[in-house]
Every structure is written in structure tokens, then in C-alpha cells.
C-alpha positions in Angstrom: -8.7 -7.5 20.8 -7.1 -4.6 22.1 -3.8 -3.9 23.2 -2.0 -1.6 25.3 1.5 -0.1 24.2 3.5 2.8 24.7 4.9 4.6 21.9 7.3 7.4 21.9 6.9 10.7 19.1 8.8 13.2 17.7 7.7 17.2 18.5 6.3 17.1 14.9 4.7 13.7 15.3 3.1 15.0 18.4 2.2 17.7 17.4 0.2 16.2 14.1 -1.7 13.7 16.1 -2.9 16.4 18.5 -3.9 19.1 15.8 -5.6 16.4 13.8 -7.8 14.7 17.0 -8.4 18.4 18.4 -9.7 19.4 14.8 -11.6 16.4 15.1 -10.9 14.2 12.4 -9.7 11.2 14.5 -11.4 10.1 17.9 -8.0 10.1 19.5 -4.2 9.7 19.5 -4.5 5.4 18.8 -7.2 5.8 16.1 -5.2 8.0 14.0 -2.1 5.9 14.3 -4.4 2.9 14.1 -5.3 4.3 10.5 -1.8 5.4 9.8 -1.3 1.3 10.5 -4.1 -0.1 8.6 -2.8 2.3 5.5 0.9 1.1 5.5 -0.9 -2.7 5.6 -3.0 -1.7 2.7 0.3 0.0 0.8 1.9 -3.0 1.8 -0.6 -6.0 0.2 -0.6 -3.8 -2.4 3.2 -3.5 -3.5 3.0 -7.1 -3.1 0.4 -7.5 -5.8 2.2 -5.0 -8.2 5.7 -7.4 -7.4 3.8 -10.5 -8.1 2.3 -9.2 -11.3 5.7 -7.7 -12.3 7.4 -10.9 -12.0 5.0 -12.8 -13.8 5.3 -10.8 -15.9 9.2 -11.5 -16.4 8.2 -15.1 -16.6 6.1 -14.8 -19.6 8.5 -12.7 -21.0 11.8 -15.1 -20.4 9.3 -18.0 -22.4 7.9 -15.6 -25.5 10.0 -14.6 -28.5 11.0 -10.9 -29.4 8.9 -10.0 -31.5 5.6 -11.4 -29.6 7.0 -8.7 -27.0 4.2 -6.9 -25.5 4.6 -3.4 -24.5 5.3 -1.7 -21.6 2.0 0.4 -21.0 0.3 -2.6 -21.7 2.1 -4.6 -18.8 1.5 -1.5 -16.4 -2.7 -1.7 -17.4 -2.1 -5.2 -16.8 -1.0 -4.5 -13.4 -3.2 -1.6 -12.7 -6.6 -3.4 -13.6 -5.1 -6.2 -10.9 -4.8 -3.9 -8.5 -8.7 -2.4 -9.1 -10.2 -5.7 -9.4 -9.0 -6.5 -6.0 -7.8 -10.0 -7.3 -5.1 -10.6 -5.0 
């Protein structure tokens, strides 16, 4: 479903979306803020994995003793390969 909005730009915002559809790489005005949309949703889902993974990560943490500690490039890969497998 489509619907039909008005939206007001800065000079510079303006003038982005009408250098990038007149160069042709977005249809029009809406798709390119359409994608602009879809890509902040998509940033979005995705801090919320990272968050999610972070606090599990606390979680473990608060329940293992010091010296099982894992290390903090291994948490980030953690997080990382969560994020690439798409397992949200």
C-alpha cells in the first residue's frame, strides 16, 4: 500500500535528492527517501541485535567467575558472526 505525504527539505536535502534522481540512480524523489527509510530500518534491527547480544553477554558474565572471563575480541566475533548469520 501506498501512501501520500508531504515532507518538507532543507536546500541541501533538496538538492541531493534532485542531483541523485537526475543522475539517475533513484526513479524519483519518494524511492530515494523510501531507501533512505528502509536503511535506517535495517541500521535499526540491527543495533538491536548488537544490544541484545551485548547484554547477553553481561548476563553470562554476571554468572561466570574471573578467571573463566572471555575476552573482549572474542565477545565482539560473537556479535559480529550474529549479525552475518542473520539470526535475529
Amino acid at each position: 500500500m501506498t501512501v501520500k505525504t508531504t515532507l518538507s527539505f532543507t536546500d541541501r536535502h533538496h538538492r541531493f535528492l534532485t542531483e541523485k534522481v537526475g543522475a539517475g540512480v533513484f526513479a524519483s524523489q519518494s524511492a530515494l527517501v523510501a531507501a533512505a527509510l528502509e536503511q535506517m530500518i535495517q541500521d535499526e534491527e540491527e543495533r538491536e541485535i548488537a544490544l541484545g547480544v551485548f547484554a547477553d553477554e553481561i548476563r553470562s558474565r554476571l554468572q561466570t567467575p574471573r578467571e573463566a572471563f572471555v575476552e573482549g575480541d572474542e565477545a565482539f566475533a560473537r556479535a559480529r558472526a550474529r549479525l552475518a548469520s542473520g539470526d535475529r
